[in-house]
Biopython code that builds the backbone (N, CA, C, O; Angstrom):
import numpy as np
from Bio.PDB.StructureBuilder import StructureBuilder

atoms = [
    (1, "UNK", "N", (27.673, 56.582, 47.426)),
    (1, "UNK", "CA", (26.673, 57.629, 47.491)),
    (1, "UNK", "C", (27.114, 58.780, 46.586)),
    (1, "UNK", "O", (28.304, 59.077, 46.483)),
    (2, "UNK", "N", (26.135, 59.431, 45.927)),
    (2, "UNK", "CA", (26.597, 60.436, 44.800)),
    (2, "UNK", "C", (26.468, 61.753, 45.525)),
    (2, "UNK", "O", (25.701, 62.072, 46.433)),
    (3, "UNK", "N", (27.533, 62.532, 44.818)),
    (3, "UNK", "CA", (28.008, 63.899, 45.550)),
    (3, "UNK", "C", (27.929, 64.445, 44.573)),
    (3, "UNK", "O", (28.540, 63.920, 43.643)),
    (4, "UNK", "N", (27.244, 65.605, 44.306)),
    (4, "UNK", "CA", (26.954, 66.619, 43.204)),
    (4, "UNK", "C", (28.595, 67.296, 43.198)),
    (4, "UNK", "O", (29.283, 67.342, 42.178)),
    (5, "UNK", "N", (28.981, 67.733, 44.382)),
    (5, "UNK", "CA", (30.057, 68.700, 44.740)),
    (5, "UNK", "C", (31.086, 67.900, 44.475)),
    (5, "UNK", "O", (32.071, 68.626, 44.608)),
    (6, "UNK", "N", (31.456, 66.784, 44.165)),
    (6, "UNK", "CA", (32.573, 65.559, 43.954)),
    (6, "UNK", "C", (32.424, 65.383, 42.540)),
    (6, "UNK", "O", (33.432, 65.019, 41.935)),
    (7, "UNK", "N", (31.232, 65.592, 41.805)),
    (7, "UNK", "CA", (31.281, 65.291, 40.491)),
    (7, "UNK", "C", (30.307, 63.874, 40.072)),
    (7, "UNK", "O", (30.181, 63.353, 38.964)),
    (8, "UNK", "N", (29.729, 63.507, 41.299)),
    (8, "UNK", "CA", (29.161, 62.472, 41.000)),
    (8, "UNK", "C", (27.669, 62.961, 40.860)),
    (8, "UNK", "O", (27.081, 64.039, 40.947)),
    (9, "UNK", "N", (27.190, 61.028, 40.478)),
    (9, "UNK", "CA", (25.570, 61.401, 40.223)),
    (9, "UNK", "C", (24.982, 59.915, 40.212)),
    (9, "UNK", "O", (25.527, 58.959, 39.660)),
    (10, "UNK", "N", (23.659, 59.881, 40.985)),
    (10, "UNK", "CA", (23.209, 58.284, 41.288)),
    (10, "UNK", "C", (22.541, 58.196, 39.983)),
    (10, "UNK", "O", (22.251, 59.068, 39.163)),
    (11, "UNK", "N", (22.403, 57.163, 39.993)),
    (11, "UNK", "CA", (21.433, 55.965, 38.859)),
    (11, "UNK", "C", (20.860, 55.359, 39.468)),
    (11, "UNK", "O", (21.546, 54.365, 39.709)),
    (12, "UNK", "N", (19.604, 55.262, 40.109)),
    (12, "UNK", "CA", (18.756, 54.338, 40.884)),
    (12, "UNK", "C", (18.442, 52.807, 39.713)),
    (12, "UNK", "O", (18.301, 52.936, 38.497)),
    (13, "UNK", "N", (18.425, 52.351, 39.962)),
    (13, "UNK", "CA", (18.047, 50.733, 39.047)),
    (13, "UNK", "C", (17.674, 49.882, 39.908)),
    (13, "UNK", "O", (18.469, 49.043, 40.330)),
    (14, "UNK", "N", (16.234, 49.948, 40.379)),
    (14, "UNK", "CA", (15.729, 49.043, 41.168)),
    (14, "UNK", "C", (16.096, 49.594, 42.096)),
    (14, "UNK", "O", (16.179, 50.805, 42.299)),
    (15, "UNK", "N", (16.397, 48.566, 42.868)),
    (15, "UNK", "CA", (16.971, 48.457, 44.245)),
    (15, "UNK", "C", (18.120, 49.152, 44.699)),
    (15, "UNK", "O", (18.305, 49.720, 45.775)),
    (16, "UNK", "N", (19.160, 48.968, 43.328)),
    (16, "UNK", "CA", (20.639, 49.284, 43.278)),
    (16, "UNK", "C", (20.512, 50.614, 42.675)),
    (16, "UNK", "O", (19.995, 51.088, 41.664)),
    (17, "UNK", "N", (21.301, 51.109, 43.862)),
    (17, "UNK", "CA", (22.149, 52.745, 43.266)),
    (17, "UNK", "C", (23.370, 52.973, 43.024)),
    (17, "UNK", "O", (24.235, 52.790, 43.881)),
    (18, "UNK", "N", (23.670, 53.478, 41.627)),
    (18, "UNK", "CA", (24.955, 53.097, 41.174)),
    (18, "UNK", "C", (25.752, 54.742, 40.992)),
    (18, "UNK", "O", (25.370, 55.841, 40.591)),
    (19, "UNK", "N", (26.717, 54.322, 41.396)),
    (19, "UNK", "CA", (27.256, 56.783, 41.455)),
    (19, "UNK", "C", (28.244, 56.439, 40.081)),
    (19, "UNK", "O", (29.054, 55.580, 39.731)),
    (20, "UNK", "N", (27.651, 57.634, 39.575)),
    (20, "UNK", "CA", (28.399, 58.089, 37.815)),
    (20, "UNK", "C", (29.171, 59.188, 38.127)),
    (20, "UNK", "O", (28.800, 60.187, 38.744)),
    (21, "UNK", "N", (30.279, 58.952, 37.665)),
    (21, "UNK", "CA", (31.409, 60.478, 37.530)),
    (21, "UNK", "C", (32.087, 60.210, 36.326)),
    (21, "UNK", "O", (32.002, 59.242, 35.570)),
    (22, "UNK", "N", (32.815, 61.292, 36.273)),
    (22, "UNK", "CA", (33.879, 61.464, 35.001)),
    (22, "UNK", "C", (35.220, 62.299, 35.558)),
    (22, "UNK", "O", (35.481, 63.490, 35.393)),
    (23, "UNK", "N", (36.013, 61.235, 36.300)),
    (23, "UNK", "CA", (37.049, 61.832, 36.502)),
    (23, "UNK", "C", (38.208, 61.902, 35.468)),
    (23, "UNK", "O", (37.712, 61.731, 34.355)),
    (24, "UNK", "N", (39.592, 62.090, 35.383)),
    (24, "UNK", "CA", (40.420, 62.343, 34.119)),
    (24, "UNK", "C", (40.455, 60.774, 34.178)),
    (24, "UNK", "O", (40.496, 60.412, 33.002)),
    (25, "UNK", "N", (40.458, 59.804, 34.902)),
    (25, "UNK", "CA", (40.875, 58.480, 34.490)),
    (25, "UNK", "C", (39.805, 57.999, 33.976)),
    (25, "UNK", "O", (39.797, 57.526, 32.839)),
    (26, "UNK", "N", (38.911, 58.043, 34.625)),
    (26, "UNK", "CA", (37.947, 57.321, 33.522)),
    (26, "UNK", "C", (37.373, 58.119, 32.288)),
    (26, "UNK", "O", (36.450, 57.542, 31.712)),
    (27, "UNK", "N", (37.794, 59.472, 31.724)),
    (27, "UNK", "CA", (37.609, 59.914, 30.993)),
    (27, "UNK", "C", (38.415, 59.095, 29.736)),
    (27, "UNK", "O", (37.948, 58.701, 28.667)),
    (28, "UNK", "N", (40.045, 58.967, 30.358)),
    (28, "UNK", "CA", (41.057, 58.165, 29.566)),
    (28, "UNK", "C", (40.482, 57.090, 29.103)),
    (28, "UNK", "O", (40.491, 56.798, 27.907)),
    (29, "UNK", "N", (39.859, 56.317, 30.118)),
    (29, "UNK", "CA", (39.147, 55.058, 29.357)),
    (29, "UNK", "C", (38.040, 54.837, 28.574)),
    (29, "UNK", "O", (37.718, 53.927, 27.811)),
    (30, "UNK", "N", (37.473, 55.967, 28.962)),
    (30, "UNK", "CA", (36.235, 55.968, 27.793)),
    (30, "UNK", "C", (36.714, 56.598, 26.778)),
    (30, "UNK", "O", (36.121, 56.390, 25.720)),
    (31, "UNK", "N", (38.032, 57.650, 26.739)),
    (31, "UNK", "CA", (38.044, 57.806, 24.953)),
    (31, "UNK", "C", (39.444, 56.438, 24.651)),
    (31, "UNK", "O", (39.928, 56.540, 23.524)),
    (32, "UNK", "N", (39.874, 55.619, 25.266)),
    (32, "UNK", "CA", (40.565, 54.528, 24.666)),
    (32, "UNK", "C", (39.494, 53.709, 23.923)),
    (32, "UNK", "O", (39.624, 53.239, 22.793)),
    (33, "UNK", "N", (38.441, 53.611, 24.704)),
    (33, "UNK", "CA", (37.240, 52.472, 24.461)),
    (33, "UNK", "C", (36.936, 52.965, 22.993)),
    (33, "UNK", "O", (37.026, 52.162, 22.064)),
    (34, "UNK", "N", (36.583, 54.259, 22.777)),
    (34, "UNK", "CA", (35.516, 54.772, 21.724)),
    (34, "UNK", "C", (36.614, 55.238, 21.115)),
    (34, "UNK", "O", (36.269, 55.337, 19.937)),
    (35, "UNK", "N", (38.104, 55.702, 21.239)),
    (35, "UNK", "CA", (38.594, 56.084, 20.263)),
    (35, "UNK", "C", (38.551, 57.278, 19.636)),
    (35, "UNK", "O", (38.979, 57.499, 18.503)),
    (36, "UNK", "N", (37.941, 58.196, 20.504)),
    (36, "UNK", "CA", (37.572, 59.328, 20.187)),
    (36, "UNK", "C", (38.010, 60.563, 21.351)),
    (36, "UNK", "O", (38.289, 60.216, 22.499)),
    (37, "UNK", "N", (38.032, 61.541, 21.079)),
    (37, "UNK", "CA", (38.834, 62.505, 22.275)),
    (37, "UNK", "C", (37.249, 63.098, 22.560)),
    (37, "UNK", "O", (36.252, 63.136, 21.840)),
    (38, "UNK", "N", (37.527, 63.567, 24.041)),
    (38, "UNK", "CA", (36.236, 63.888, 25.064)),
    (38, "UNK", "C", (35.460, 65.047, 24.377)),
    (38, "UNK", "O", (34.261, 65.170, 24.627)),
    (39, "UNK", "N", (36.191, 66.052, 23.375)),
    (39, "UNK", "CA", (35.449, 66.809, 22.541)),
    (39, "UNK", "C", (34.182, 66.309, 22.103)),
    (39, "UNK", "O", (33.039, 66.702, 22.336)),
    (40, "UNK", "N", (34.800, 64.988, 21.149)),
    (40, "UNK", "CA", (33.926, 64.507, 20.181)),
    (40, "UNK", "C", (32.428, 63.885, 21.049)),
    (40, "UNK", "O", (31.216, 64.047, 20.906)),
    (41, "UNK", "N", (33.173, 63.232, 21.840)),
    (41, "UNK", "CA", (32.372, 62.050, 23.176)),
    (41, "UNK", "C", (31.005, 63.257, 23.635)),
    (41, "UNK", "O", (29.881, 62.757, 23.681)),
    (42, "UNK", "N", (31.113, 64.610, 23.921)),
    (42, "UNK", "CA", (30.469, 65.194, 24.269)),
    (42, "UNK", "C", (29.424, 65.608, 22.951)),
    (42, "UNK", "O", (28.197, 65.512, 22.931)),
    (43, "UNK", "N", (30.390, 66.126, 21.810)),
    (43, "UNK", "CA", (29.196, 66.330, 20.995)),
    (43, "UNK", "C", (28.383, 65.236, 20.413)),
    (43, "UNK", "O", (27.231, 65.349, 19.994)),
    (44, "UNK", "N", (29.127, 64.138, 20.434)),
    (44, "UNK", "CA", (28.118, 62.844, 20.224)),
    (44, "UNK", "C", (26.786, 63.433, 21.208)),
    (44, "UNK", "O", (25.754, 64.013, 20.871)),
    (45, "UNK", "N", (27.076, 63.195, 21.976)),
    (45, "UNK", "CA", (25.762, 63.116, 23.805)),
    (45, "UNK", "C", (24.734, 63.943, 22.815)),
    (45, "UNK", "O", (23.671, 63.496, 22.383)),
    (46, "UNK", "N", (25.342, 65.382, 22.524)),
    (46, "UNK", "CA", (24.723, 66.406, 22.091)),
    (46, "UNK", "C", (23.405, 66.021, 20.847)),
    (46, "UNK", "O", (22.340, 66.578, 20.579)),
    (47, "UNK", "N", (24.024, 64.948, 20.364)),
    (47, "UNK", "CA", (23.256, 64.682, 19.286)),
    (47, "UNK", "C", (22.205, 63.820, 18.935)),
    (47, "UNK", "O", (22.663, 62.851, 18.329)),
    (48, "UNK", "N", (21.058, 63.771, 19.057)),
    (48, "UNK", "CA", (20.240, 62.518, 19.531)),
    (48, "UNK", "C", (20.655, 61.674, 18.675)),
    (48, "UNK", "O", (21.263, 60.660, 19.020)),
    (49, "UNK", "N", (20.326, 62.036, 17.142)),
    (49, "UNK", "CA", (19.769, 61.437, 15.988)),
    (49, "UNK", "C", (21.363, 60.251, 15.557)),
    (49, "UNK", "O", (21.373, 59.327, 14.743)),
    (50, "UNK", "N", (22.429, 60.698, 16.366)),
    (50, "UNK", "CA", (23.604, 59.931, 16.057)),
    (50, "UNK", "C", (24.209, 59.506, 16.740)),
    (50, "UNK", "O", (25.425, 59.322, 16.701)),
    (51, "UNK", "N", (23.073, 59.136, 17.918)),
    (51, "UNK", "CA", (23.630, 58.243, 19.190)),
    (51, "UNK", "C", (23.570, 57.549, 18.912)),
    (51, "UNK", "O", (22.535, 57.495, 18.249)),
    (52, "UNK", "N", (24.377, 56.108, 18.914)),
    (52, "UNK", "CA", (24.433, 54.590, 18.674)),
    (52, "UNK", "C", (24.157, 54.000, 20.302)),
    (52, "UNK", "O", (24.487, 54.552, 21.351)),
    (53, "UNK", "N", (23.445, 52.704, 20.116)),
    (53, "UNK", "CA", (23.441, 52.143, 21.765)),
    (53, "UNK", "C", (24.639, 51.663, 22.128)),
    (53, "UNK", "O", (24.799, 51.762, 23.345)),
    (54, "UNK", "N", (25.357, 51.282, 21.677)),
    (54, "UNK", "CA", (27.230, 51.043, 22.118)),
    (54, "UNK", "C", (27.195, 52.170, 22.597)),
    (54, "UNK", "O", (27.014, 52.330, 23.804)),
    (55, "UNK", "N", (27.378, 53.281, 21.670)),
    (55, "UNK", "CA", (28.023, 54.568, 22.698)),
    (55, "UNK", "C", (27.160, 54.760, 24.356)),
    (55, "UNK", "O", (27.667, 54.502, 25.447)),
    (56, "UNK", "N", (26.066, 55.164, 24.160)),
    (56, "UNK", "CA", (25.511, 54.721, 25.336)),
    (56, "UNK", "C", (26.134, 53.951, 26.456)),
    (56, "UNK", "O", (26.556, 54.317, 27.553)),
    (57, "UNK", "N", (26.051, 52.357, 25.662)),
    (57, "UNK", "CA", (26.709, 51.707, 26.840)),
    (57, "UNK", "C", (28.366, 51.841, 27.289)),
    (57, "UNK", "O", (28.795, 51.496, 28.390)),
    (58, "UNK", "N", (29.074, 52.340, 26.337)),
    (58, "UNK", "CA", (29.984, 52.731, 26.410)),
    (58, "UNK", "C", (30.292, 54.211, 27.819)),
    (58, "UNK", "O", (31.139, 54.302, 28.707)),
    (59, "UNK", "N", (29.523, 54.828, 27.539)),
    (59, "UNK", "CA", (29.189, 56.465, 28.268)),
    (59, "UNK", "C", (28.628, 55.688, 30.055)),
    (59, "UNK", "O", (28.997, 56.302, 31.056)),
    (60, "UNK", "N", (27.799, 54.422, 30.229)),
    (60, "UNK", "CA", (27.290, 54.306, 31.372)),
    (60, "UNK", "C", (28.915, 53.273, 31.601)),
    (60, "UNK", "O", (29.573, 54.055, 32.288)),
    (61, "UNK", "N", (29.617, 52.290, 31.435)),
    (61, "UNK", "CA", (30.239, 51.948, 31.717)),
    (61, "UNK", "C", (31.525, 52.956, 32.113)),
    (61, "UNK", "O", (32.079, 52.794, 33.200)),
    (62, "UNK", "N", (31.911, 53.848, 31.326)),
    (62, "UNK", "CA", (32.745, 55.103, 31.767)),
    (62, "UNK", "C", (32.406, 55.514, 32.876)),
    (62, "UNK", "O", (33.262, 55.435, 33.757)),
    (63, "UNK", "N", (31.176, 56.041, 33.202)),
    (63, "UNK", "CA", (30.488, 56.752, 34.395)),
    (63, "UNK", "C", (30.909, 55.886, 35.652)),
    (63, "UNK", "O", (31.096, 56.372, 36.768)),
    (64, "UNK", "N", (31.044, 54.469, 35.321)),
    (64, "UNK", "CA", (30.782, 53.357, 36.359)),
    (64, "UNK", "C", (32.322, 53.576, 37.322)),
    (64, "UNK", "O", (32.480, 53.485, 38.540)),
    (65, "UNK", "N", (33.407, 53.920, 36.142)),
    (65, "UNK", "CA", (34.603, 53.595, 36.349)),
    (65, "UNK", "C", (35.228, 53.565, 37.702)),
    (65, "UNK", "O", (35.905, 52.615, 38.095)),
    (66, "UNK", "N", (34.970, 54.683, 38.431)),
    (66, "UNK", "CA", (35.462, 55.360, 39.492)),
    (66, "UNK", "C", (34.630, 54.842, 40.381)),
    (66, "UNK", "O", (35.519, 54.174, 40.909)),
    (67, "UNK", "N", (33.981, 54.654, 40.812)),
    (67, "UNK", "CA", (32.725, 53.943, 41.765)),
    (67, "UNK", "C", (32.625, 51.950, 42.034)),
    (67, "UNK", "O", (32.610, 51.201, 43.010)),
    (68, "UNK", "N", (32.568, 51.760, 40.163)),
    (68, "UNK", "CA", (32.498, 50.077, 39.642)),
    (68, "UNK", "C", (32.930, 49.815, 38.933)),
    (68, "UNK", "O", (32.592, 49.816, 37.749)),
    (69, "UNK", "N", (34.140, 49.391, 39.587)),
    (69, "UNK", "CA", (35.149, 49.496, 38.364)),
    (69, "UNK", "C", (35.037, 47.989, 37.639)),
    (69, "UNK", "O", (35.360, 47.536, 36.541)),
    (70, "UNK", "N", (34.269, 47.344, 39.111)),
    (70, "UNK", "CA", (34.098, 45.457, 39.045)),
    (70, "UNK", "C", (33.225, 45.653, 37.649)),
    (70, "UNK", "O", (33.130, 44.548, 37.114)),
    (71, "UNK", "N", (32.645, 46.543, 36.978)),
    (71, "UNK", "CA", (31.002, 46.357, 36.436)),
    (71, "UNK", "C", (32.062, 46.328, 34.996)),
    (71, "UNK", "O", (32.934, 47.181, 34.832)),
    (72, "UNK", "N", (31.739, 44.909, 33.769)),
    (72, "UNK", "CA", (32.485, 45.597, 32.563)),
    (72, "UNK", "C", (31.575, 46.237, 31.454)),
    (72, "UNK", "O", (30.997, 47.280, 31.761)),
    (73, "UNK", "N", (31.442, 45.863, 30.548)),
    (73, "UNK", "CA", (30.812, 46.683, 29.481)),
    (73, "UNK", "C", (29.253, 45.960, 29.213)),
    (73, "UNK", "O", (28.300, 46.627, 28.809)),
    (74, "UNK", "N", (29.181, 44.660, 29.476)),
    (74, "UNK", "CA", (27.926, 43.616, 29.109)),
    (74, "UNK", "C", (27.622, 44.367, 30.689)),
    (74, "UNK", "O", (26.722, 45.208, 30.704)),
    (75, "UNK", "N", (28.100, 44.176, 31.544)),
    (75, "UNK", "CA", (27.502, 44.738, 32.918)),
    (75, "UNK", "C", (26.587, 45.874, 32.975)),
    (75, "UNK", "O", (25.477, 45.901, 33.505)),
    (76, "UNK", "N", (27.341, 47.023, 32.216)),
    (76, "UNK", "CA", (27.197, 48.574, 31.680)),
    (76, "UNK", "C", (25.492, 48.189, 30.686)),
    (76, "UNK", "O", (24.613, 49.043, 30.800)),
    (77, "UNK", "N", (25.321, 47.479, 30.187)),
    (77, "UNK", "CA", (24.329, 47.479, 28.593)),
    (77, "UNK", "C", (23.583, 46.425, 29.786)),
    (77, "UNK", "O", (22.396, 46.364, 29.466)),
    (78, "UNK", "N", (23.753, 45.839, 30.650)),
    (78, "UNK", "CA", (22.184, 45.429, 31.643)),
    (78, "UNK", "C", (22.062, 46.242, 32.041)),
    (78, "UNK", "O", (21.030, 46.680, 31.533)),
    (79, "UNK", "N", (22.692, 47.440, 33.231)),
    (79, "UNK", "CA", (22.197, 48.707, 33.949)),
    (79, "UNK", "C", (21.563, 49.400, 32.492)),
    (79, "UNK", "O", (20.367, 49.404, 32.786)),
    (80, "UNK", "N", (21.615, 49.785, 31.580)),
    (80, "UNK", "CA", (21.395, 50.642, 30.862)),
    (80, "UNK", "C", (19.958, 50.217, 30.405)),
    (80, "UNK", "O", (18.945, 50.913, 30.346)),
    (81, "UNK", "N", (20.128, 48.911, 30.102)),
    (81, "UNK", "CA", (18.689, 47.981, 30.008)),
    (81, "UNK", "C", (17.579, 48.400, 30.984)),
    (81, "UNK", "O", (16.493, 48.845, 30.612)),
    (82, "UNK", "N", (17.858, 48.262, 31.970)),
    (82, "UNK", "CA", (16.952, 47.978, 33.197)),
    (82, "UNK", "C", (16.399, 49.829, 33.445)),
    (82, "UNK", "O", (15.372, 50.411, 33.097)),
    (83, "UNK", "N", (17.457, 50.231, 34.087)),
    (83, "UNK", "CA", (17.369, 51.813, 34.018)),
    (83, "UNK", "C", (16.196, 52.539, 32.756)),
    (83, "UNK", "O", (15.206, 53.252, 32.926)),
    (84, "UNK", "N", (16.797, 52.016, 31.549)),
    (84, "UNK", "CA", (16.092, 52.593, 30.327)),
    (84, "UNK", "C", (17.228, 53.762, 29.773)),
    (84, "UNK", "O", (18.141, 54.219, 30.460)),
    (85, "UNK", "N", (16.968, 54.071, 28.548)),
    (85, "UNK", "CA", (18.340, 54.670, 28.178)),
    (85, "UNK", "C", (17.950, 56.184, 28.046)),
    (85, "UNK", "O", (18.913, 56.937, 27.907)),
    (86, "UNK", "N", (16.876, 56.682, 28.063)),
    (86, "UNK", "CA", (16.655, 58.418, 28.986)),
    (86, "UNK", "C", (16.994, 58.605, 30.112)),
    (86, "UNK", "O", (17.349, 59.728, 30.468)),
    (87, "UNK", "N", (16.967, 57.298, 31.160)),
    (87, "UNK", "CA", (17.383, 57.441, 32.134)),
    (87, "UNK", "C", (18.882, 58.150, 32.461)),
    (87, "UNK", "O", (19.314, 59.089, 33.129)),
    (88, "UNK", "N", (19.385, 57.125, 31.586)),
    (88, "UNK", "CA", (21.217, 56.927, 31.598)),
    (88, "UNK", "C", (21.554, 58.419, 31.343)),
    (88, "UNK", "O", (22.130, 59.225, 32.075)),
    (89, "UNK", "N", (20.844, 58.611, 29.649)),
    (89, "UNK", "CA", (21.648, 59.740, 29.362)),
    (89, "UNK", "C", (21.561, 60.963, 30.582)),
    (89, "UNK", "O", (22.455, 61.405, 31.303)),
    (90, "UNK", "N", (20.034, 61.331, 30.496)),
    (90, "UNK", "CA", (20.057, 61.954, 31.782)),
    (90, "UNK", "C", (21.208, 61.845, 32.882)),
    (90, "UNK", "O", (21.779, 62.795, 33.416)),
    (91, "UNK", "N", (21.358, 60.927, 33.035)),
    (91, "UNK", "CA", (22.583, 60.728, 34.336)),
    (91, "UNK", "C", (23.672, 61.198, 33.912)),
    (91, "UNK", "O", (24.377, 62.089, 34.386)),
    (92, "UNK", "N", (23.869, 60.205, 32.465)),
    (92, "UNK", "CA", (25.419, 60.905, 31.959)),
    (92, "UNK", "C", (25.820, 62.693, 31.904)),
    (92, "UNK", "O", (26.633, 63.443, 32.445)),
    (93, "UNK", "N", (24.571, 62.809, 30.787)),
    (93, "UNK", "CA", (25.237, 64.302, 31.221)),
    (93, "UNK", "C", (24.911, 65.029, 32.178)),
    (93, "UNK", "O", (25.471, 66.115, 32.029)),
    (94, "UNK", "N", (24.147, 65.005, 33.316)),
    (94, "UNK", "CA", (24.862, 65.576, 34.764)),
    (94, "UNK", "C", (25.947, 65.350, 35.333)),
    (94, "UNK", "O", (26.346, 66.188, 36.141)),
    (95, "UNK", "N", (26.757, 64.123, 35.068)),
    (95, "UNK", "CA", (27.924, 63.342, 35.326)),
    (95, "UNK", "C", (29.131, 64.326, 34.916)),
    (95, "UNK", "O", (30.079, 64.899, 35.453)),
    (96, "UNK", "N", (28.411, 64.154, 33.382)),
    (96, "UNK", "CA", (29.735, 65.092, 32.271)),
    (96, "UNK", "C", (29.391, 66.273, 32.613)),
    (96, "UNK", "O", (30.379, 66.998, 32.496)),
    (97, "UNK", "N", (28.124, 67.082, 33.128)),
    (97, "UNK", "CA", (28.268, 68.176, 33.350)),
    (97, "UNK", "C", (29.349, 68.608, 34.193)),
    (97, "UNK", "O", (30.331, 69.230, 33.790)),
    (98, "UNK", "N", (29.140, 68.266, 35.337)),
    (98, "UNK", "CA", (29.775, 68.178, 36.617)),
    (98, "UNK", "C", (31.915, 67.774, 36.525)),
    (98, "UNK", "O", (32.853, 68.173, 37.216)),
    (99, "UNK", "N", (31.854, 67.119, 35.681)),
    (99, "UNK", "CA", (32.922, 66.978, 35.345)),
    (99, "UNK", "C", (33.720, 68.302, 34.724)),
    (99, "UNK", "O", (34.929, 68.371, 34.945)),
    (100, "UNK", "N", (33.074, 69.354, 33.954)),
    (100, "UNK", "CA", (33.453, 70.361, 33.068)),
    (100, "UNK", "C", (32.846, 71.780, 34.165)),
    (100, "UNK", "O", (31.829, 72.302, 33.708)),
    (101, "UNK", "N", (33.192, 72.197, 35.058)),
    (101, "UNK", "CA", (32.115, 72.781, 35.719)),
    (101, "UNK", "C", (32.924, 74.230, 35.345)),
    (101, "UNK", "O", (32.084, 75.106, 35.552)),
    (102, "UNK", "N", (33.892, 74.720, 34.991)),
    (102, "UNK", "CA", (34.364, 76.086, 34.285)),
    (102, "UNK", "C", (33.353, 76.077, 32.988)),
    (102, "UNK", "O", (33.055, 77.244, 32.736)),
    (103, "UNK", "N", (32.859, 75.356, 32.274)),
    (103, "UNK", "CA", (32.458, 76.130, 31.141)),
    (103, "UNK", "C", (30.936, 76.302, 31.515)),
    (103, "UNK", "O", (30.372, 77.122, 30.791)),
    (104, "UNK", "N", (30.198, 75.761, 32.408)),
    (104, "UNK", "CA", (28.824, 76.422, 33.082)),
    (104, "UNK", "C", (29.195, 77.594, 33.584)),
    (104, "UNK", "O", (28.578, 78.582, 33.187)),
    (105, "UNK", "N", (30.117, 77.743, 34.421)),
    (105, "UNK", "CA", (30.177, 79.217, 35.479)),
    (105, "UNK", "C", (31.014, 80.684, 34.460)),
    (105, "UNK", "O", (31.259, 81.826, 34.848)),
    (106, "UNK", "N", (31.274, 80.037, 33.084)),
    (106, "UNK", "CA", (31.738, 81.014, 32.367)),
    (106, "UNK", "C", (30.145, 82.462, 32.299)),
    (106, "UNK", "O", (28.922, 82.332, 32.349)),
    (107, "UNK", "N", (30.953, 83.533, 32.185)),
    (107, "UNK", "CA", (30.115, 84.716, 32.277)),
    (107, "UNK", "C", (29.142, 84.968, 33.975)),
    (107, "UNK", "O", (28.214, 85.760, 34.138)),
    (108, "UNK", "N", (29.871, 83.807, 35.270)),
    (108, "UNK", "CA", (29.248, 84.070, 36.122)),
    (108, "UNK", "C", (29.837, 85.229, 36.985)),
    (108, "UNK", "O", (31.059, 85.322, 37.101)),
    (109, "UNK", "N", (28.926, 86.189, 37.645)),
    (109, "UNK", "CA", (29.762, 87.135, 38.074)),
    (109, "UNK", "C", (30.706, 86.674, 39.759)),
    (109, "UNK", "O", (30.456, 85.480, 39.921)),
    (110, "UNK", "N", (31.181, 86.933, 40.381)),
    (110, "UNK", "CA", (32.159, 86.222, 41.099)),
    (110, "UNK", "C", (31.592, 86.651, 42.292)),
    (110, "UNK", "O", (31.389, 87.857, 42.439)),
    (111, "UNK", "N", (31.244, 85.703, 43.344)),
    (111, "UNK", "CA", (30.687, 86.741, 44.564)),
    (111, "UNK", "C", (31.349, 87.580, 45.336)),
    (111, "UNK", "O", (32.486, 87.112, 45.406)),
    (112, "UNK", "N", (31.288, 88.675, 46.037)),
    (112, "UNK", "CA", (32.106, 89.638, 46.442)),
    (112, "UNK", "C", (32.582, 89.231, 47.701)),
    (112, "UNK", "O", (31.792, 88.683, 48.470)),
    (113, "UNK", "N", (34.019, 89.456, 48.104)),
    (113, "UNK", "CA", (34.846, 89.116, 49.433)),
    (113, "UNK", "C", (33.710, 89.679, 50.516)),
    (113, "UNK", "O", (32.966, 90.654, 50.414)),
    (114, "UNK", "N", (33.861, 88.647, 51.657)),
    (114, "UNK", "CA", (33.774, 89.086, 52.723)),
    (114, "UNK", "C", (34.512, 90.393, 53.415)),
    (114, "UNK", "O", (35.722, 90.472, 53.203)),
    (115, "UNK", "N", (33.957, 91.335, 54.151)),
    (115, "UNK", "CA", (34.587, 91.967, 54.682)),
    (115, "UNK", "C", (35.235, 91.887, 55.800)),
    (115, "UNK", "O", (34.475, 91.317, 56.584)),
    (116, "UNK", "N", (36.270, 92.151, 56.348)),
    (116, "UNK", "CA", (36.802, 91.874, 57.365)),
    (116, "UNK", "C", (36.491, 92.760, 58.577)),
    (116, "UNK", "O", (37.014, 92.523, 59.665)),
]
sb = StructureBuilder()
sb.init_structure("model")
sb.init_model(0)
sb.init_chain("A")
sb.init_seg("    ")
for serial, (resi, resn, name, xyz) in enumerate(atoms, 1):
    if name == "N":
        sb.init_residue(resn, " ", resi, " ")
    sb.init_atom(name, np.array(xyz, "f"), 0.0, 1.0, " ", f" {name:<3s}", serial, name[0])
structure = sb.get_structure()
């Protein structure tokens, strides 16, 4: 089950609901996979026009890691199939959002202590 507050995030596909996160380990494995450091991995996302569908399936199989770990990469590119790949990204980056959650709350003001 996906936990916003844990870092996760569902993928409904049919029937099956699948929870996406990006913890540091499966971050490790998705930049071993792609070869690329999580900088880059993000500004890829950022970029429509130079998304490749590997990366994609690459990005939903990462997500899977921590949750399905059973699921491999041909596994990753059927969910991505079925889902549709607005779907995914959508998922991914709430996933990756959630994963980075200091650079959203940068400039947030801090709520004030309780008083005693």
């Amino acid at each position: 089950m996906a936990n916003h507050y844990r870092g996760s995030v569902a993928l409904q596909v049919g029937d099956q609901a699948y929870t996406l996160s990006f913890s540091v380990n499966a971050l490790c494995e998705l930049e071993d996979l792609l070869n690329l450091p999580v900088a880059k991995i993000a500004a890829t996302m950022n970029d429509a026009e130079d998304v490749r569908i590997s990366t994609v399936r690459a990005l939903v199989w990462g997500a899977l890691r921590d949750h399905h770990s059973e699921i491999d990469l041909k596994g990753a590119g059927d969910i991505a199939s079925t889902a549709g790949i607005p779907a995914c990204m959508e998922a991914i980056g709430q996933a990756f959002r959630l994963a980075f959650p200091q650079e959203e709350a940068k400039g947030t003001a801090r709520p004030r202590k309780a008083k005693a």
